[in-house]
C-alpha positions in Angstrom: 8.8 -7.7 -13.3 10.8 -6.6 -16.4 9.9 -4.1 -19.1 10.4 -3.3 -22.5 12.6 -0.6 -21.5 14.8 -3.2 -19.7 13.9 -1.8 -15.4 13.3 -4.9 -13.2 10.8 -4.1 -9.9 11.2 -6.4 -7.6 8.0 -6.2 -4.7 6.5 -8.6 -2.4 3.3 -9.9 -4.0 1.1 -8.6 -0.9 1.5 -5.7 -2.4 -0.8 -6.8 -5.1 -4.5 -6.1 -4.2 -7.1 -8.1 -5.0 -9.9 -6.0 -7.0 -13.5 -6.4 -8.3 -13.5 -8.1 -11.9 -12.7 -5.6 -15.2 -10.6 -3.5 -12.7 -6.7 -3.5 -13.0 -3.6 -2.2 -10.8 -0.3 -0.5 -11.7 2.1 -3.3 -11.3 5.1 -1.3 -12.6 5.4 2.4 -13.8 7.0 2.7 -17.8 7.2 6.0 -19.7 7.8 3.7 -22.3 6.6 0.6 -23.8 5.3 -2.2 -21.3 5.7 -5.4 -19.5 7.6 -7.9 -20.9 7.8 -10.7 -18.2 6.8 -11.2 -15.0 7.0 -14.1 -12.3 7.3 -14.8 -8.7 10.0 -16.6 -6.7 11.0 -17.3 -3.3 13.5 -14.5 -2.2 15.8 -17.1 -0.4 16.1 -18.9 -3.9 17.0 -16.2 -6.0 15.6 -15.8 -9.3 17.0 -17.1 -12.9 16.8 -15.6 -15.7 16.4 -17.2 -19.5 20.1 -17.6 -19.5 19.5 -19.8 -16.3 22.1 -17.2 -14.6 20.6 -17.5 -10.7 20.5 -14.0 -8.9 20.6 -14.8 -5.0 18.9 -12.4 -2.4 22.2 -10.0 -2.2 22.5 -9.8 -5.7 19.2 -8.4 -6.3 19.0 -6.5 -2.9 18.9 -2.8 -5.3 16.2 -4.0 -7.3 13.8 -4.6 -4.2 11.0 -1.9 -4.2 7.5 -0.6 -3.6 4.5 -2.0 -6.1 4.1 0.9 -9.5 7.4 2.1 -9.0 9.4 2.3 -12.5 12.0 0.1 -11.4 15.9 -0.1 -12.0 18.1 -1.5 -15.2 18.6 -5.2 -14.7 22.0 -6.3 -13.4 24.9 -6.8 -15.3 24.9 -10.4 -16.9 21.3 -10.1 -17.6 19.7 -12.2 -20.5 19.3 -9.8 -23.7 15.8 -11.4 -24.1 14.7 -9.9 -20.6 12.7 -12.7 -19.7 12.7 -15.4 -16.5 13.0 -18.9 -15.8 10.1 -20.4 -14.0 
């Protein structure tokens, strides 16, 4: 996940319970502004961003956390539009 405010949270998606309908979950904590793109990925693949710049497992090792925390700036080399390529 990636924010407005440029933090990526990276969490394993068992983290992610499954609630009764019209009920939500914190995904990511922001003090400001919001989600601006979320996906999942393999961990062993890495993940690209829109840039197609492929972040491997020990890249992205720092970013690895628990489910509604704020999260960390994204790495250096980042794509300015903050988004992912699925």
């Amino acid at each position: 996940m990636v924010g407005d405010n440029r933090k990526l949270l990276i969490f394993p998606l068992s983290e992610v319970p499954e609630l009764a309908r019209g009920q939500g979950v914190f995904l990511q904590k922001y003090k400001d502004g919001g989600l601006t793109d979320a996906t999942s990925f393999t961990w062993s693949e890495g993940l690209k961003d829109e840039n197609g710049r492929l972040f491997g497992p020990t890249d992205l090792k720092e970013w690895r956390g628990v489910r509604a925390q704020a999260g960390r700036i994204v790495p250096n080399g980042w794509a300015r539009s903050r988004k992912f390529v699925t």
